[in-house]
Backbone as CSV, one residue per row, in Angstrom:
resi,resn,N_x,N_y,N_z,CA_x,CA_y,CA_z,C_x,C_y,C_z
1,UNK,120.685,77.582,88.076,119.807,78.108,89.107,118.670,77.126,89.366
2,UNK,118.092,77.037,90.218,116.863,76.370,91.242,115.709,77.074,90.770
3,UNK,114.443,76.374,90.952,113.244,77.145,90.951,113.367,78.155,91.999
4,UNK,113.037,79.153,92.122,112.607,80.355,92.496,113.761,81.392,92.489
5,UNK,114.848,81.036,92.251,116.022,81.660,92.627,116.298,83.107,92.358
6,UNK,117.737,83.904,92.591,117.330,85.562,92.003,119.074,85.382,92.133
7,UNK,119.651,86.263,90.823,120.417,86.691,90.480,120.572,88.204,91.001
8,UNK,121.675,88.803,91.552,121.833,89.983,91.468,122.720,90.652,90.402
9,UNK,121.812,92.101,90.075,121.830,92.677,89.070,123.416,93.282,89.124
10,UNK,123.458,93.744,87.478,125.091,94.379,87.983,124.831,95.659,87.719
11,UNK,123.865,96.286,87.446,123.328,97.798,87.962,122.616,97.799,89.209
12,UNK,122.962,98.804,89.372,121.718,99.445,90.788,120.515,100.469,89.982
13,UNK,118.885,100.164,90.767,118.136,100.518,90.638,117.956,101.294,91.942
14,UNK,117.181,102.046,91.301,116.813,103.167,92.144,115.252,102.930,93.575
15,UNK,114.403,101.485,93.069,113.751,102.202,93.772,113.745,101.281,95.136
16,UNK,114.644,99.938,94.657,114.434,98.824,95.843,116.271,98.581,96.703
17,UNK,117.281,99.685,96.875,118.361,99.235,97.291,118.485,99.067,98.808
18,UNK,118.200,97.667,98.960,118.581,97.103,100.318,118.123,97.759,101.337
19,UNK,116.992,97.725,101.502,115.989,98.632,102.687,115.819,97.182,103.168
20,UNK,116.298,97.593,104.830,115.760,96.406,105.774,114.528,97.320,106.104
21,UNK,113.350,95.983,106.875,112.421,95.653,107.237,111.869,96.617,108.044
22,UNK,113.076,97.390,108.469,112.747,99.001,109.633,112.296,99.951,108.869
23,UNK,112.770,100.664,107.739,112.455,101.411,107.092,110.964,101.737,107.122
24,UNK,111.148,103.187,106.986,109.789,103.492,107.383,108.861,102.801,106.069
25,UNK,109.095,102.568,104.858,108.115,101.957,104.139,107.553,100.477,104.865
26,UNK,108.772,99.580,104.943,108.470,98.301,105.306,107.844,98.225,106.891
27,UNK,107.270,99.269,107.775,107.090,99.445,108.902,106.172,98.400,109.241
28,UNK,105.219,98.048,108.950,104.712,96.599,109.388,105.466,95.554,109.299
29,UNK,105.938,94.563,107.541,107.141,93.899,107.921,107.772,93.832,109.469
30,UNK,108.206,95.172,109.553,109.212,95.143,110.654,108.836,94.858,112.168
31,UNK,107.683,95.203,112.027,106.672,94.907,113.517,105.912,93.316,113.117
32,UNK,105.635,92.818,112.254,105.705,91.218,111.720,106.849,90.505,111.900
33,UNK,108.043,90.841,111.388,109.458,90.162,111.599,109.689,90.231,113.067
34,UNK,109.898,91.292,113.965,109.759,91.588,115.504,109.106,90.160,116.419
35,UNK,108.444,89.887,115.764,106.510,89.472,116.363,107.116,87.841,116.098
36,UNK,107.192,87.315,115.090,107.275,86.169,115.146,109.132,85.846,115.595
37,UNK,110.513,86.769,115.297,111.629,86.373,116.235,111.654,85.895,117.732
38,UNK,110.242,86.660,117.967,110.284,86.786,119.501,109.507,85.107,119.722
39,UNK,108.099,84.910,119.351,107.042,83.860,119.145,107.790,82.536,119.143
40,UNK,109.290,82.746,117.811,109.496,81.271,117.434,111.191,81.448,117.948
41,UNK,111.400,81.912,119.308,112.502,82.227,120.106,113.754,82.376,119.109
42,UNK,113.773,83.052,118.420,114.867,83.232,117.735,115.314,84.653,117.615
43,UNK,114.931,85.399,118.476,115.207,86.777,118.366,116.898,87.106,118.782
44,UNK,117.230,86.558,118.896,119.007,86.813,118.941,119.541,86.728,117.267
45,UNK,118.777,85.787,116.110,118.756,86.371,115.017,119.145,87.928,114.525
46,UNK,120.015,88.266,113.416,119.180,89.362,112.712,119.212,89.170,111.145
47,UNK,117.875,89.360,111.127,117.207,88.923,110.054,116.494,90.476,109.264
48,UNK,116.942,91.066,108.146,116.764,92.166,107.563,115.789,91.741,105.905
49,UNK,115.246,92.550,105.180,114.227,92.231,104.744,114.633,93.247,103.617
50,UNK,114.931,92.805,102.010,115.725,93.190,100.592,114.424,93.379,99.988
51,UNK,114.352,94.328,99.436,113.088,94.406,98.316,114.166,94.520,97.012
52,UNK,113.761,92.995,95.387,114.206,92.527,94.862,113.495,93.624,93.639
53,UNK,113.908,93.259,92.343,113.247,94.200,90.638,112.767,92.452,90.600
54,UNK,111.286,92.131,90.115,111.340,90.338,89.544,112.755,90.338,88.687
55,UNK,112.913,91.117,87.909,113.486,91.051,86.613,114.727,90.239,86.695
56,UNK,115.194,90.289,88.308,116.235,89.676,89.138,116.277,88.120,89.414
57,UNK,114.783,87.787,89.224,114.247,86.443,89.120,114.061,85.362,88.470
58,UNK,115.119,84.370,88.388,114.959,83.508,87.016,114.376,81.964,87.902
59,UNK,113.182,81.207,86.865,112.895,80.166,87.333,112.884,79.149,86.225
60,UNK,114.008,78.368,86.625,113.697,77.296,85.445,112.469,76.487,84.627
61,UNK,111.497,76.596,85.766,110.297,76.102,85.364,109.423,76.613,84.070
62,UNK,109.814,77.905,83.675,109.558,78.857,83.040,110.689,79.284,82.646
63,UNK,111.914,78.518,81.635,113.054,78.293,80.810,113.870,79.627,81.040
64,UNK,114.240,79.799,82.446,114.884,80.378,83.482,114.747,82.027,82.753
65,UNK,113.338,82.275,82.177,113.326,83.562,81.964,112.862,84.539,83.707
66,UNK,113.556,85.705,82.837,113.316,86.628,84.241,111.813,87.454,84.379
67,UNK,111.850,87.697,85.583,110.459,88.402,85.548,109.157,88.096,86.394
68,UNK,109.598,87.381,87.542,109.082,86.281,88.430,108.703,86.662,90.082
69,UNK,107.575,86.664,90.179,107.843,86.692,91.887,108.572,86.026,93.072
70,UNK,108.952,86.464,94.271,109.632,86.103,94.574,109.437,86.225,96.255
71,UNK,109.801,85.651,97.107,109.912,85.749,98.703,110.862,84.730,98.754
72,UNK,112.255,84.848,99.616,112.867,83.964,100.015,114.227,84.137,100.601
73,UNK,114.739,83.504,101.781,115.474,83.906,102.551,116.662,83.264,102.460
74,UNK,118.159,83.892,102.339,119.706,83.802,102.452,120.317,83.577,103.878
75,UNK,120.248,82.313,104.080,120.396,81.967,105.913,122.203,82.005,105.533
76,UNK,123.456,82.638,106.819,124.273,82.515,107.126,123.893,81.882,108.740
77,UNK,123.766,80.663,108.715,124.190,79.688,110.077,124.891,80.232,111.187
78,UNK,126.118,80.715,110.805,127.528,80.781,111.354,127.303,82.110,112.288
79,UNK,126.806,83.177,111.504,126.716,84.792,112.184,125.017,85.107,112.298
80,UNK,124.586,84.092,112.415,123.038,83.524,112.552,122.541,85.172,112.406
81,UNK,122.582,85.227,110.907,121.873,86.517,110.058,121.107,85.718,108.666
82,UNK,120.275,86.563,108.541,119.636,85.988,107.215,118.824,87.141,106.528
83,UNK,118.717,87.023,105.169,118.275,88.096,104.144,116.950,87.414,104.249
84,UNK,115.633,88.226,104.323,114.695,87.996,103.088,114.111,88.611,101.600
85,UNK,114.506,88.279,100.814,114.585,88.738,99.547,112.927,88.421,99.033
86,UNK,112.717,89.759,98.649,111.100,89.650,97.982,110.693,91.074,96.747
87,UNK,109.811,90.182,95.910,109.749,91.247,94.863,108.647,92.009,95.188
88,UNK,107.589,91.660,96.219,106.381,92.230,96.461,106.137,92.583,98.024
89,UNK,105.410,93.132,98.304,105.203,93.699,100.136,105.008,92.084,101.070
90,UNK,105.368,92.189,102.037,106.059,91.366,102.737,104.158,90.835,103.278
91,UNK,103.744,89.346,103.558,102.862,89.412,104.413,103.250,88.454,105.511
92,UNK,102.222,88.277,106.426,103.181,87.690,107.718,103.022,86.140,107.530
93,UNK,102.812,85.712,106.797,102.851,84.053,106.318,104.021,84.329,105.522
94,UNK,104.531,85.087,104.800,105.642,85.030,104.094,107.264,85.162,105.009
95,UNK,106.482,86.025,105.825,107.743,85.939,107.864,107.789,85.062,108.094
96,UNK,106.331,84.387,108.259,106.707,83.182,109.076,107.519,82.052,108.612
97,UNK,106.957,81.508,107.362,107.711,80.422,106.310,109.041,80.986,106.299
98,UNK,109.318,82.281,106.199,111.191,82.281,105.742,112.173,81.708,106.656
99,UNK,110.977,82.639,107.946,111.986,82.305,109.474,111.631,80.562,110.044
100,UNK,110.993,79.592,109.668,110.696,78.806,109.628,111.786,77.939,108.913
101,UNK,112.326,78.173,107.766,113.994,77.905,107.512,114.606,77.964,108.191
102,UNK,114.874,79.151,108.786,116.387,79.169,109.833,116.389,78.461,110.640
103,UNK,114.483,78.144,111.534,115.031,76.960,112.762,114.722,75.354,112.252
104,UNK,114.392,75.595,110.953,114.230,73.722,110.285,114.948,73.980,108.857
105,UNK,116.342,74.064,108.964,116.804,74.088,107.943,116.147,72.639,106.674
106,UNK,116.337,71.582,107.696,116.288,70.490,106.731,115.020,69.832,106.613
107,UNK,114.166,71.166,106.716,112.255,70.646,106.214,112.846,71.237,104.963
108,UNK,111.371,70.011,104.356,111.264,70.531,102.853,110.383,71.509,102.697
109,UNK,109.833,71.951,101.249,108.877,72.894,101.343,107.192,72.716,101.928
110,UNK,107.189,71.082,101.776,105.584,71.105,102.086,105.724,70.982,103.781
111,UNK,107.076,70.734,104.750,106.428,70.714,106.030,106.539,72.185,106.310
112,UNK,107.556,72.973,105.276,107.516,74.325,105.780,105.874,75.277,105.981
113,UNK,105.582,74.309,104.663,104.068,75.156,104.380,102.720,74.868,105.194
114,UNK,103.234,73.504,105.913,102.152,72.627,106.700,102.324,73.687,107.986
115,UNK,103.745,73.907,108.032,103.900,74.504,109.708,103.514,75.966,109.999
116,UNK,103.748,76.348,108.713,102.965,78.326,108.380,101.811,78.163,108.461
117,UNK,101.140,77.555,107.750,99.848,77.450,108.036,99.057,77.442,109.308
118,UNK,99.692,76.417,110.425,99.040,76.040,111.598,99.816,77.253,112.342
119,UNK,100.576,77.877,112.682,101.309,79.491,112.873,100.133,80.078,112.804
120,UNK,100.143,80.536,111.302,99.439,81.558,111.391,97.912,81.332,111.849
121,UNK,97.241,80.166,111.638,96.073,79.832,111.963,96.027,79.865,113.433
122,UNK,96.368,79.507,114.387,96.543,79.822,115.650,96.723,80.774,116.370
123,UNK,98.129,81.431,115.974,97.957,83.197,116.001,96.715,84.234,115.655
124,UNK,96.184,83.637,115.086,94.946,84.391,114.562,93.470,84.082,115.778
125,UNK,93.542,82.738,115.868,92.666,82.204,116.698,92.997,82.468,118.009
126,UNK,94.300,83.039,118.600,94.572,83.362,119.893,94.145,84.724,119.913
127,UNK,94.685,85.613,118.794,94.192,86.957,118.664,92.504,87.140,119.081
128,UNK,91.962,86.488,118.150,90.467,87.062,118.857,90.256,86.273,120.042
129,UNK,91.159,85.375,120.728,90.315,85.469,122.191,91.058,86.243,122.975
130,UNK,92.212,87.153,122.597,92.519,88.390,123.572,91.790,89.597,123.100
């Protein structure tokens, strides 16, 4: 496994099974995910949103014990769908960076993080002048 990576469990838990981003818990998520498909023209996407156990989480960096936070997205190219998998509530820098994969597959992590940044910093700065 990779730094950040997540194994799925071979039990099911009860309190996180595969709730996309609609669900009435994740109801912001889902109006965040909405918000930037549309922003970074990719809304012909569908892109659904996994709440993970850490326990699911192994990072080598930390001698691939489990127990780890987590945000990170399972792109299928082909049927242009993608998971985002997260152990904690979704925020919209964590939307933006995932979906920021699907249309730059082959950035690394620091232009991913250079380009969330100026996203969300802008979005924000357009917000208060509407």
């Amino acid at each position: 496994m990779n730094v950040g990576e997540f194994y799925q469990k071979s039990k099911v838990f009860v309190l996180s099974k595969s709730k996309k981003c609609n669900d009435v818990v994740d109801n912001q998520a889902s109006k965040l995910l909405q918000k930037w498909l549309l922003l970074l023209d990719i809304s012909h996407w569908s892109i659904h949103c996994e709440s993970i156990d850490e326990m699911q989480v192994l990072d080598d960096l930390y001698g691939d014990n489990p127990g780890n936070e987590f945000v990170g997205i399972a792109i299928n190219f082909l049927n242009r769908t993608g998971v985002i998998y997260h152990t904690r509530a979704l925020q919209e820098d964590d939307i933006v960076h995932e979906l920021l994969h699907v249309l730059y597959p082959d950035w690394n992590e620091q232009q991913v993080n250079y380009w969330t940044d100026i996203l969300i910093n802008d979005n924000l700065n357009l917000t208060k002048i509407s």
